[in-house]
KEKEBA-685318 format. One record per residue (C-alpha): residue number from 1; x, y, z. Coordinates in steps of 0.5 Angstrom, whole numbers, always signed. Layout:
+-----+-------+-------+-------+
!   n !    xx !    yy !    zz !
+-----+-------+-------+-------+
! NUM !     X !     Y !     Z !
...
+-----+-------+-------+-------+
END
This chain:
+-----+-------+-------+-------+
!   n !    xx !    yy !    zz !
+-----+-------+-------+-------+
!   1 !   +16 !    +2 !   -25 !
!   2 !   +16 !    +0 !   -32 !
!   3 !   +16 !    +7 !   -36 !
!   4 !    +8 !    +9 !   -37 !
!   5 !    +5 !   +15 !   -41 !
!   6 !    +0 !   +18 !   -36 !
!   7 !    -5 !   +17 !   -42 !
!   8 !    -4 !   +10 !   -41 !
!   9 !    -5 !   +10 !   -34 !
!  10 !   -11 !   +14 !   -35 !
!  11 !   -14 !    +9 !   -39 !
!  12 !   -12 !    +3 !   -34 !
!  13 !   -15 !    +6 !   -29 !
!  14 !   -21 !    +9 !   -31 !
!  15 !   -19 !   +16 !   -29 !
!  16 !   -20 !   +23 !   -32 !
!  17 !   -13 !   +27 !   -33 !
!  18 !   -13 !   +34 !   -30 !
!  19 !    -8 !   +39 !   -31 !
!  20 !    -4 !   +35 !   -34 !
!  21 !    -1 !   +39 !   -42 !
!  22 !    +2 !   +33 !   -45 !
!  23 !    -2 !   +26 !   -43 !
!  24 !    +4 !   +22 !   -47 !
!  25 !    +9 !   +24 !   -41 !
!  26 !   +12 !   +18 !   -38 !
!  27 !   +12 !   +15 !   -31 !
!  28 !   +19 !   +13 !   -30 !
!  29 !   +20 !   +14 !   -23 !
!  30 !   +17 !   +10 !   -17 !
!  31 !   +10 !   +10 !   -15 !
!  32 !   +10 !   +12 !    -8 !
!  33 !    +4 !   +14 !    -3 !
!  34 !    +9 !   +17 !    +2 !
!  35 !   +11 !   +24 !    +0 !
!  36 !   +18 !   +24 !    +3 !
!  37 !   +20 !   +18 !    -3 !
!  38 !   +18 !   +22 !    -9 !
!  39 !   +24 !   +22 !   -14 !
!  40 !   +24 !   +26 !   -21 !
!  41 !   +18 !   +21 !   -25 !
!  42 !   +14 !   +19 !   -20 !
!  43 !    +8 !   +18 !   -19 !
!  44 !    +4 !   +19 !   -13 !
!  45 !    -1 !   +16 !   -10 !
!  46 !    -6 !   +20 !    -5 !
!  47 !    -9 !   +16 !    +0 !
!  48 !   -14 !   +20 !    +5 !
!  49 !   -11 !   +17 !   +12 !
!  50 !   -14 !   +17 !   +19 !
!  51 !    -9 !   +23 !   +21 !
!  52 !    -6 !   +24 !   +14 !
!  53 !   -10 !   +26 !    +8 !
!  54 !    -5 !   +26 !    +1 !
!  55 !    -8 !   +30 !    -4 !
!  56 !    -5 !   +36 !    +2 !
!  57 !    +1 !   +35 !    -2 !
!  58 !    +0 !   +35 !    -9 !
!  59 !    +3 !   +41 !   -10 !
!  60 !    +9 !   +39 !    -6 !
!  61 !   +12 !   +33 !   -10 !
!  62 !   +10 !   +36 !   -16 !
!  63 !   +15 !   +41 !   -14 !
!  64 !   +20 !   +36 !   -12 !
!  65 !   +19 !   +32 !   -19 !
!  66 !   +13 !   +27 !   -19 !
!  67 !    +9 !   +28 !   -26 !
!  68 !    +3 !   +27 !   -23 !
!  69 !    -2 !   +25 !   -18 !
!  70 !    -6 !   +20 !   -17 !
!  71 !   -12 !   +23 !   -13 !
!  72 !   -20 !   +22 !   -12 !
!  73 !   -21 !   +30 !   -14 !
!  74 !   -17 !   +35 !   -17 !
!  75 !   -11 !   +38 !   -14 !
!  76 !    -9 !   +44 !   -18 !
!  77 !    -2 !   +40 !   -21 !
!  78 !    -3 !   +35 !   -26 !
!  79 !    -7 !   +28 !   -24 !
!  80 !   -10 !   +23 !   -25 !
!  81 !   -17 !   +23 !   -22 !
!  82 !   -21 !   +16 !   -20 !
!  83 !   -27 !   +15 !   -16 !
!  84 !   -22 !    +9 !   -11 !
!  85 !   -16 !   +10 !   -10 !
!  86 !   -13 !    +3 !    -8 !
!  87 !   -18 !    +0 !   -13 !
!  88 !   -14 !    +4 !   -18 !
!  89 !    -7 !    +3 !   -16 !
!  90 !   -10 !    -5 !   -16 !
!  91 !   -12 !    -4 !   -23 !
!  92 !    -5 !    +0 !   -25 !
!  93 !    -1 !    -7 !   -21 !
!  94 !    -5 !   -12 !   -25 !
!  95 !    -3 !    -8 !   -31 !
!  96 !    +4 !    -8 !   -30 !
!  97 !    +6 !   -15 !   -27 !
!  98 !    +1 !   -18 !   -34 !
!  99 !    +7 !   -14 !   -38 !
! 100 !   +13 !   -16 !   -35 !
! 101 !   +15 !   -23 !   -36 !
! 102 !   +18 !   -24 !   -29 !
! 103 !   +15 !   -31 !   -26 !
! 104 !   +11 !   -27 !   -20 !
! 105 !   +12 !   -33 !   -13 !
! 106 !    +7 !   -30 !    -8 !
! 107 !    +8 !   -33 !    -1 !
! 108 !    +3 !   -34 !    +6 !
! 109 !    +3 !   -37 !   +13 !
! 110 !    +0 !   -35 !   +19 !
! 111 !    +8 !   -35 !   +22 !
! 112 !   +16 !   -34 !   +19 !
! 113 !   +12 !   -30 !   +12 !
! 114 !   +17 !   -24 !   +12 !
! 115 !   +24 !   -29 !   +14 !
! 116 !   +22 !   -33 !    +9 !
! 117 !   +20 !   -28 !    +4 !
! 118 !   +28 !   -25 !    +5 !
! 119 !   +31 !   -32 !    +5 !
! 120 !   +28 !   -34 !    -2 !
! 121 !   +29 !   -26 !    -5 !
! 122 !   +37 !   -27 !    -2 !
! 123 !   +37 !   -34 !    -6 !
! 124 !   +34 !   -32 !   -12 !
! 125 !   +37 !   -25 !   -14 !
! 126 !   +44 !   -29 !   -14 !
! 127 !   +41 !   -32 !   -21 !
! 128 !   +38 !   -26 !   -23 !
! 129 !   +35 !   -19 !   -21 !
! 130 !   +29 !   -20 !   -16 !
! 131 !   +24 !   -15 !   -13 !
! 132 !   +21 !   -17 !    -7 !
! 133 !   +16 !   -14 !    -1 !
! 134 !   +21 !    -9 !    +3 !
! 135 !   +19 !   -11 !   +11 !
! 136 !   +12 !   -14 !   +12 !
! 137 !    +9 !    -9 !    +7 !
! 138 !    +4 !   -14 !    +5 !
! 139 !    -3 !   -12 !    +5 !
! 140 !    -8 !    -8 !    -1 !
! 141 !    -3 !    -3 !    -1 !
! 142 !    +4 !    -5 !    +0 !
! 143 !    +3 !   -11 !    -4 !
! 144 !    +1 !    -7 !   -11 !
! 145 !    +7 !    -1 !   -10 !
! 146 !   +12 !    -7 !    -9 !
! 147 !    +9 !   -10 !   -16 !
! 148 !    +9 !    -3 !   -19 !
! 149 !   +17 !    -3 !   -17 !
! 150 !   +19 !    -8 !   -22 !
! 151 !   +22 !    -6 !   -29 !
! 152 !   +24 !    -9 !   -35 !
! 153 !   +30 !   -13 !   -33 !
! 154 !   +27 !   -16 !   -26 !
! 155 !   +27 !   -24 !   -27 !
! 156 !   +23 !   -26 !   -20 !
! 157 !   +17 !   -22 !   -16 !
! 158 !   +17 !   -25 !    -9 !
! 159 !   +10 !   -23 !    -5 !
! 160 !    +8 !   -23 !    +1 !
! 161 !    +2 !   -24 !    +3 !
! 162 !    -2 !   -22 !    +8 !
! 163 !    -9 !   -24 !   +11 !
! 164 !   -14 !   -22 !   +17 !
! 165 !   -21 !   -25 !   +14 !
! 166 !   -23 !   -30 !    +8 !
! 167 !   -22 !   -27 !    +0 !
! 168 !   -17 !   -22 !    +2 !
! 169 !   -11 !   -26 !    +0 !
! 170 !   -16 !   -28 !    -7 !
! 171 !   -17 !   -21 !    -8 !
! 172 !    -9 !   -20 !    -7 !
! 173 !    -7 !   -26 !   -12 !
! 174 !   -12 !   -22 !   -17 !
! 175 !    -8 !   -16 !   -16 !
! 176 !    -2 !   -20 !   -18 !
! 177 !    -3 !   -27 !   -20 !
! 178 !    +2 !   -32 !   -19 !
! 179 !    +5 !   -38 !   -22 !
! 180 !    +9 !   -40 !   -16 !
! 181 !    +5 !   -40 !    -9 !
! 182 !    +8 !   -42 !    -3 !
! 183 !    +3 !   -44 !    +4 !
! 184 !    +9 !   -44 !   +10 !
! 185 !    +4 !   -47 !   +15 !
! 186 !    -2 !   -45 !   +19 !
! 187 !    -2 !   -43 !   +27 !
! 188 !    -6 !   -38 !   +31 !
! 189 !    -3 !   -31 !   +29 !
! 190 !   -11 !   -27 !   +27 !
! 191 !   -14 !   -33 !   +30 !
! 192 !   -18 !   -28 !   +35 !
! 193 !   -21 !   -24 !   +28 !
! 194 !   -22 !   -30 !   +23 !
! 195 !   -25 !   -35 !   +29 !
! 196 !   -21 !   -41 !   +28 !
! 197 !   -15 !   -45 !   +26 !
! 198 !   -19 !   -48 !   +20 !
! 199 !   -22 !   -41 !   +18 !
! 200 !   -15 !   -38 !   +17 !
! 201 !   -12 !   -45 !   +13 !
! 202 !   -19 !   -44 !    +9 !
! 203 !   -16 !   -37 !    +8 !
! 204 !    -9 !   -38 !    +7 !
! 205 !   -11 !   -43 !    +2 !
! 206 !   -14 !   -38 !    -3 !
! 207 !    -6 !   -38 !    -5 !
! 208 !    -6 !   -44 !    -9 !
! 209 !   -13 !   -43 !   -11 !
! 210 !   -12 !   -38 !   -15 !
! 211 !    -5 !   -41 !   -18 !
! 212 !    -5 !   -44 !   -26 !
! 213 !    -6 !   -51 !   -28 !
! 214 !    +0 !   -56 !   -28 !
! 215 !    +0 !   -55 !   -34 !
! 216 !    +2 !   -47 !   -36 !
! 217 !    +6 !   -48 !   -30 !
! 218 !    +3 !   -47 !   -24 !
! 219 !    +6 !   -50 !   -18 !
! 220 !    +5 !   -50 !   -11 !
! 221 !   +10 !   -51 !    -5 !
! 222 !    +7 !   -54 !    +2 !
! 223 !    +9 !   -55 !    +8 !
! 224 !    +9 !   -63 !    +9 !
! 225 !    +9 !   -63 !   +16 !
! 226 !    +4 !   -58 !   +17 !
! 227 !    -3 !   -63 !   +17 !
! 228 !    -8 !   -57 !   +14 !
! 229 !    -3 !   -54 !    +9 !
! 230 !    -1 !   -61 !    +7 !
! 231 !    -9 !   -62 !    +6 !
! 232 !    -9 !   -56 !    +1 !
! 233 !    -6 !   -61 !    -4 !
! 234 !   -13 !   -62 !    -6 !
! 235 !   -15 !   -55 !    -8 !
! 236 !   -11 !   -54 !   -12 !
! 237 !   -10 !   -56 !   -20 !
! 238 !    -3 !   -54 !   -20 !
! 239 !    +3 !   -59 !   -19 !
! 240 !    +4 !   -59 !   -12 !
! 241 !   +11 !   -60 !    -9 !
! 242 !   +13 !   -61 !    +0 !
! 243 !   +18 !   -59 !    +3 !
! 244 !   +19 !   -61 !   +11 !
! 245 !   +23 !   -65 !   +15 !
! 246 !   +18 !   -71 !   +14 !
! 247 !   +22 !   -76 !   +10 !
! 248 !   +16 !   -76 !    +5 !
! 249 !   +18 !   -68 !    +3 !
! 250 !   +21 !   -67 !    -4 !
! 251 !   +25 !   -61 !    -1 !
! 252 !   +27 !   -63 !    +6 !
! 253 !   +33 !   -64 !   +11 !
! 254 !   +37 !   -68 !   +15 !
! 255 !   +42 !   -68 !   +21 !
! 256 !   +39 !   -61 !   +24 !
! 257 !   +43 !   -58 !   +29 !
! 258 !   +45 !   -52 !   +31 !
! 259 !   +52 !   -50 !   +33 !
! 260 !   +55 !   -46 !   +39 !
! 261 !   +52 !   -40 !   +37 !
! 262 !   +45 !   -42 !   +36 !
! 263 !   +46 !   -42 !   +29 !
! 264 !   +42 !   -48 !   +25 !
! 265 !   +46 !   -53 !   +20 !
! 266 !   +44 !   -58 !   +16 !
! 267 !   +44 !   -63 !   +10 !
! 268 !   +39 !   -60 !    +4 !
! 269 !   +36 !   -66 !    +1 !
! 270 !   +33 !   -63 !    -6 !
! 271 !   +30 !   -68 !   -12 !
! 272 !   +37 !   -65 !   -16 !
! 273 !   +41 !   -67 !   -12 !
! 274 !   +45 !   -65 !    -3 !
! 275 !   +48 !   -60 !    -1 !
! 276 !   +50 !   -58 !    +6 !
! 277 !   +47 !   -52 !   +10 !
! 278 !   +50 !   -47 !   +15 !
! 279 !   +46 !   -41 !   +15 !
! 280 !   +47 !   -34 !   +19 !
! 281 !   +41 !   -33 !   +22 !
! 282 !   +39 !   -36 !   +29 !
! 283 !   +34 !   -41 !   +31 !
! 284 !   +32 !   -48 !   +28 !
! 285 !   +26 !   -45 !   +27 !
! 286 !   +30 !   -42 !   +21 !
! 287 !   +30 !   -49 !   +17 !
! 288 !   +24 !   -50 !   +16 !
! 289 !   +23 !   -42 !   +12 !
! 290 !   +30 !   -45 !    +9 !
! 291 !   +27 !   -52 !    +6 !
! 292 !   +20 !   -47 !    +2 !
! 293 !   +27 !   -42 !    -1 !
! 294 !   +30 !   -48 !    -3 !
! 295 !   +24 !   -51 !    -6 !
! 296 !   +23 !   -45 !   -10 !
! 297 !   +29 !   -44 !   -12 !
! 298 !   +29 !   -51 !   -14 !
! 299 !   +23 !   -51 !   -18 !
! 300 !   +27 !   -44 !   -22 !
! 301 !   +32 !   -48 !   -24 !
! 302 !   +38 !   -48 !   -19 !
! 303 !   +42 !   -53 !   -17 !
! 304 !   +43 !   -56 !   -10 !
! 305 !   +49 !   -53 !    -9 !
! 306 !   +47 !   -46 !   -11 !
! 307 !   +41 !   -46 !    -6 !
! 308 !   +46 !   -49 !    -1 !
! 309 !   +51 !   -44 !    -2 !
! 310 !   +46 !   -37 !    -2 !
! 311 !   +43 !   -41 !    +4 !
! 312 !   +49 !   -40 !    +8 !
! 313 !   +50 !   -33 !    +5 !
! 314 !   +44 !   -30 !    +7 !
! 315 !   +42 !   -25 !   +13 !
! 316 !   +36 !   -21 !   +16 !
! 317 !   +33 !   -15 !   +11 !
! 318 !   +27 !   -14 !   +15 !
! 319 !   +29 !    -9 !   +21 !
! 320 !   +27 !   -13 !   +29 !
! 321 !   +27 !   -19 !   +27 !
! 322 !   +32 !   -23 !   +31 !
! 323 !   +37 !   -18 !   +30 !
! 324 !   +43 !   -20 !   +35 !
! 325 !   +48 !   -15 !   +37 !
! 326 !   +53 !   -16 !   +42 !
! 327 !   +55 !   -10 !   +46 !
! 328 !   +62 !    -8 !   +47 !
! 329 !   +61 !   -11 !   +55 !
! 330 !   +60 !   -17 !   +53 !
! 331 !   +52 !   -17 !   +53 !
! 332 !   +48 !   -19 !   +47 !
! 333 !   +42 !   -16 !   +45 !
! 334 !   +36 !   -20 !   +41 !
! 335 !   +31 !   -15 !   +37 !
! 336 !   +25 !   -20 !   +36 !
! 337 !   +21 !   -15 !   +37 !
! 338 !   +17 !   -13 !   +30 !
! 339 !   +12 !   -18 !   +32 !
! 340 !   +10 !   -24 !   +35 !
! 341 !    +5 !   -29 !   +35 !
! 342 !    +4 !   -36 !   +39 !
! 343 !    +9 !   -39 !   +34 !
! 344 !   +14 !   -35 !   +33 !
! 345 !   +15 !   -34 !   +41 !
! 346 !   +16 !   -40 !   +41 !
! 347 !   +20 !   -40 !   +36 !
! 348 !   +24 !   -35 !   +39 !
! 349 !   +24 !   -37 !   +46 !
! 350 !   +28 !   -44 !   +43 !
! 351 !   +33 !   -39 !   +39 !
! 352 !   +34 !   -35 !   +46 !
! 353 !   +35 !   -42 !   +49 !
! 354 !   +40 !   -44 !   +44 !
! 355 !   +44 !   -39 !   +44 !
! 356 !   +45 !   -38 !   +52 !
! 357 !   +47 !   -45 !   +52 !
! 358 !   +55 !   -42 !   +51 !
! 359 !   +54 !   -37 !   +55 !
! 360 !   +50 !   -40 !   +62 !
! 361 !   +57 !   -45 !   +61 !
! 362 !   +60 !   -37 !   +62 !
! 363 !   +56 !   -35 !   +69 !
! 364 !   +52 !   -32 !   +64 !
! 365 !   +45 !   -31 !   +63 !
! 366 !   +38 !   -31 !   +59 !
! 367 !   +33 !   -26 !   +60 !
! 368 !   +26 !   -27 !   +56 !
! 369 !   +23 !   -19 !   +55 !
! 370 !   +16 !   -21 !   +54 !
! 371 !   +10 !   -17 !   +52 !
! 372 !    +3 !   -18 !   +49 !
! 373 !    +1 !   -22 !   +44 !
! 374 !    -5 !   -19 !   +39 !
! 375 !   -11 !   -22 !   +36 !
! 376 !   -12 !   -28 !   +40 !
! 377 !   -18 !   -28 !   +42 !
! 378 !   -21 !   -32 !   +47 !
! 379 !   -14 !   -36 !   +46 !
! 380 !   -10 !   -30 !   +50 !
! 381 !   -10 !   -33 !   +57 !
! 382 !    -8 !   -40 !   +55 !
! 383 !    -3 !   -38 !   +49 !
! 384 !    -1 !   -33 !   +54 !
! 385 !    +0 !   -38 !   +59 !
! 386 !    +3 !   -43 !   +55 !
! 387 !    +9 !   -38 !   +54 !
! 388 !   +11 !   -37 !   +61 !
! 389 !   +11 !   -44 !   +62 !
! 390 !   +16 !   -45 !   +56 !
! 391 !   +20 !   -40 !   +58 !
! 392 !   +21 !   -44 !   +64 !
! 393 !   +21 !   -51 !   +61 !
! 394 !   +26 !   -48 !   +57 !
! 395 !   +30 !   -46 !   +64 !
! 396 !   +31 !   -38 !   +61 !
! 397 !   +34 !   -35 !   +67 !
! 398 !   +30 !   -29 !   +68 !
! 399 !   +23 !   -27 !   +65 !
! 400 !   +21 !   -20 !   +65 !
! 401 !   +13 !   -20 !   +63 !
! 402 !   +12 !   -12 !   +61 !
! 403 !    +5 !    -9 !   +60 !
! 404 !    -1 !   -10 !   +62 !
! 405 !    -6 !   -15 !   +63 !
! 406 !    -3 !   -20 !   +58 !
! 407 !    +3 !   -20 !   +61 !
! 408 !    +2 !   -21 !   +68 !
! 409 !    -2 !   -28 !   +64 !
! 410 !    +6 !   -29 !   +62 !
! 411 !    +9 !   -28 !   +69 !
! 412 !    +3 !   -32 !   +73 !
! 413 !    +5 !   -38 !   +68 !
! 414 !   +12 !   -38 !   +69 !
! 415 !   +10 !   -38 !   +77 !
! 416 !    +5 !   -44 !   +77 !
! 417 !   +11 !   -48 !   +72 !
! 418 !   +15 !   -47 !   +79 !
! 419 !   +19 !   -40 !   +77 !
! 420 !   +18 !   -36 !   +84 !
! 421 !   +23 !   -31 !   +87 !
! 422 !   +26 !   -26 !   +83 !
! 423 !   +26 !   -31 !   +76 !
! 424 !   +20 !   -28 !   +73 !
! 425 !   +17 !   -21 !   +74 !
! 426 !   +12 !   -17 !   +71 !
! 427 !   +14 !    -9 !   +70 !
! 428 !    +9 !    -4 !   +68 !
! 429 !   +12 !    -1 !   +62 !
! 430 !   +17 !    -1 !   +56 !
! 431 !   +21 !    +5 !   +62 !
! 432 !   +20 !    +0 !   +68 !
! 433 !   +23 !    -6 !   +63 !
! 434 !   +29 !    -2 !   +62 !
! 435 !   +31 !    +1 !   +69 !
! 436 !   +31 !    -6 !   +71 !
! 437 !   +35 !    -9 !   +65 !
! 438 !   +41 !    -4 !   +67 !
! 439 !   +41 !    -4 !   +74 !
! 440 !   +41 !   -13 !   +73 !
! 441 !   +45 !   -15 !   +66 !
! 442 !   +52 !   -17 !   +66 !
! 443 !   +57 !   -19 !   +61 !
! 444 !   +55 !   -25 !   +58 !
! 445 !   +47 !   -25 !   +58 !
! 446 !   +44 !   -25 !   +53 !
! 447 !   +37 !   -21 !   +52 !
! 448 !   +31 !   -23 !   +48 !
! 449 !   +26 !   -18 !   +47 !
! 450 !   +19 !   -20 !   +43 !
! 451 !   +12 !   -17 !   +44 !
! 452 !    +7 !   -15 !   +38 !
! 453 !    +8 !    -9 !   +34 !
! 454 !    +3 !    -5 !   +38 !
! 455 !    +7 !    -5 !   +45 !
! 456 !   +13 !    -2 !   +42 !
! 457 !   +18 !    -6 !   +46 !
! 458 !   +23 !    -5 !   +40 !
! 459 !   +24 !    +1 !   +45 !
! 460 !   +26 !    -4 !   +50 !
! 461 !   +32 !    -6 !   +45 !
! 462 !   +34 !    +0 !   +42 !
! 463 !   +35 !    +3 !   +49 !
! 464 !   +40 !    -4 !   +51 !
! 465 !   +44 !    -2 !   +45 !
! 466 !   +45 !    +6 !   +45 !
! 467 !   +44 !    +7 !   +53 !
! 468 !   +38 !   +12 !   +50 !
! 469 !   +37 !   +20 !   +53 !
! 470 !   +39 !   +21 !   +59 !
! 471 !   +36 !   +13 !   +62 !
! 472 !   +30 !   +15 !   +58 !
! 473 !   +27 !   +11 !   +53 !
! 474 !   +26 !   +14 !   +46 !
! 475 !   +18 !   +16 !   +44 !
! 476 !   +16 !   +13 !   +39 !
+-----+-------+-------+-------+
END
């Protein structure tokens, strides 16, 4: 962060110092809420948890170097104590980000945020120092430590930002407001907590709402060839630029293709010029998070050929997220298993097919390693359903459906789409899912293994990858 004086702090957050000798100390290390990150300088932020209460460790990471705590009561060590902690570090965020003079690019959609979100920091950082949300670190809590990470010498501030109903990304677009907001697209993910897919655009919207006018440089990049992102043009008064496949899109792409390894290639078409894309990333899903980098990388200054060649440049910087590792015999691991959504298991799904194409012309095969996709609502038969026909329509060689009730809607749809025998199958468990992986894979095979984060199937790869104690999948 920024180097602040606890008196200052203080009086941003409207809290009263405890126990602090000298308020004119400055912070000059991280904020952080995890007591195992504090360096000498930090500020800690005390969050009372469901299992975890913060102020327990006050004297600890005083010891270790914090100058003080940010509390809700007094903690016998220096702090600074406020009546709501969140809204504090809220508070403490929109007055850091107001000091910098970083242009601050926020980012939403309901599938592909967090690949996006590295793409544009990976293109971006190559012009100048950028700070950007580590993983998916992009709710009330994560989106201000990530603010407050900037210093003097950050140029860019790329925030994701996430939502589960309306106003919440309003309420994290006054926390840091943006200057450049970027809408990727509209689908299903949340659909069971917001109600609807026009419920979740009327929520994924509130980013361009809250960007400045044209005129003080606002600009809002959409999505063409989504219909609900492109009708956000209307709700907004900043200057609006598409990106997309459509031939309409002033960002967009020609010639996609994806080579031999499933990797997607292209023709980058930007309104200062063309450049040729090959990027290191799997699934043609990945051109379209490419083209909103590209646009706001455009929109910053750089040229065709620099967004072209940082595209190329580019790998994965979020853990589980079509992670490809090949073992030494011959099978390869796909860990896409951080999340998934209808979209993105779809997506997925493409990307699986794609590159089992070289290694079904081998002898070898494709395995979907499927698990639950959270918070559909009344869509989870369908969407569930819908998959394991893909699968199947996909000609995916083997579908493992694990879990419980969802799952077997994954398997009973790749049985009613024709996949009968031993094609598809529905294990109990993460465990069951891995022995029947052993006892079946061979050189060759390519293994995807997806599921929302609350199933843990990452248990499932990690196992492939490093054999595991003794066959046994690791706790979580």
């Amino acid at each position: 962060m920024i180097a602040l004086s606890l008196a200052e702090i203080a009086a941003v957050v409207g809290g009263q110092t405890y126990d602090i000798p000298d308020p004119a100390v400055q912070v000059t290390g991280p904020v952080v809420r995890d007591s195992r990150e504090v360096e000498p300088g930090s500020l800690f932020v005390a969050f009372v948890g469901e299992r975890v209460d913060g102020h327990d460790f006050a004297e600890a990471v005083v010891a270790a170097g914090a100058v003080a705590v940010l509390a809700s009561r007094p903690v016998g060590v220096p702090a600074i104590v406020v009546e709501d902690v969140q809204a504090a570090l809220g508070a403490l965020a929109r007055h850091v980000v107001e000091r910098l003079g970083a242009t601050l690019v926020a980012l939403t959609g309901s599938a592909g945020k967090t690949s996006t979100k590295d793409l544009i920091a990976q293109v971006l950082r190559s012009k100048a120092p950028t700070v950007f949300t580590p993983g998916s670190l992009n709710n009330e809590i994560g989106l201000p430590l990530t603010a407050l990470s900037a210093t003097e010498e950050t140029r860019f501030l790329v925030l994701e930002m996430g939502a589960r109903g309306i106003g919440h990304i309003s309420y994290l677009t006054h926390l840091t407001p943006p200057r450049i907001g970027l809408v990727l697209n509209v689908g299903t993910a949340h659909i069971g907590e917001f109600g609807g897919r026009e419920q979740i655009a009327q929520a994924k919207g509130e980013l361009v709402e809250s960007l400045p006018p044209s005129e003080a440089g606002g600009v809002a990049v959409l999505n063409a060839d989504d219909p609900l992102v492109r009708a956000m043009a209307s709700r907004t008064k900043a200057r609006v630029i598409f990106f997309g496949e459509s031939g309409e899109a002033d960002v967009r792409a020609e010639n996609v293709r994806l080579t031999d390894a499933g990797q997607p290639a292209f023709r980058l078409h930007t309104p200062s010029g063309c450049s040729d894309v090959t990027m290191r990333l799997y699934g043609e899903h990945h051109v379209s998070n490419a083209l909103a980098a590209a646009a706001v990388a455009h929109e910053l200054g750089m040229s065709a050929d620099e967004i072209a060649l940082a595209l190329s440049e580019a790998g994965s910087l979020s853990r589980w997220r079509m992670e490809v590792t090949e073992r030494p015999d011959g099978v390869t691991v796909v860990n896409d298993a951080y999340n998934a959504n209808p979209e993105s298991m779809r997506a997925a799904l493409r990307a699986l097919a794609a590159m089992g194409k070289a290694a079904q012309a081998q002898g070898g095969r494709t395995w979907a390693v499927l698990g639950q996709m959270a918070e559909l609502g009344d869509e989870a038969l369908a969407e569930h359903d819908a998959v394991g026909r893909l699968a199947v329509r996909l000609n995916v060689s083997k579908l493992v459906a694990v879990g419980g009730r969802e799952a077997s809607w994954l398997q009973l749809g790749a049985y009613n789409e024709g996949s009968w025998g031993e094609e598809s199958v529905h294990v109990s468990d993460a465990q069951a899912a891995v022995d029947l992986l052993r006892s079946e894979l061979r050189p060759g095979d390519v293994v995807l293994v997806k599921a929302s984060r609350s199933v843990g199937l990452e248990r499932v790869a990690q196992a492939l990858l490093d054999g595991g104690a003794e066959g046994e999948v690791a706790a979580r």
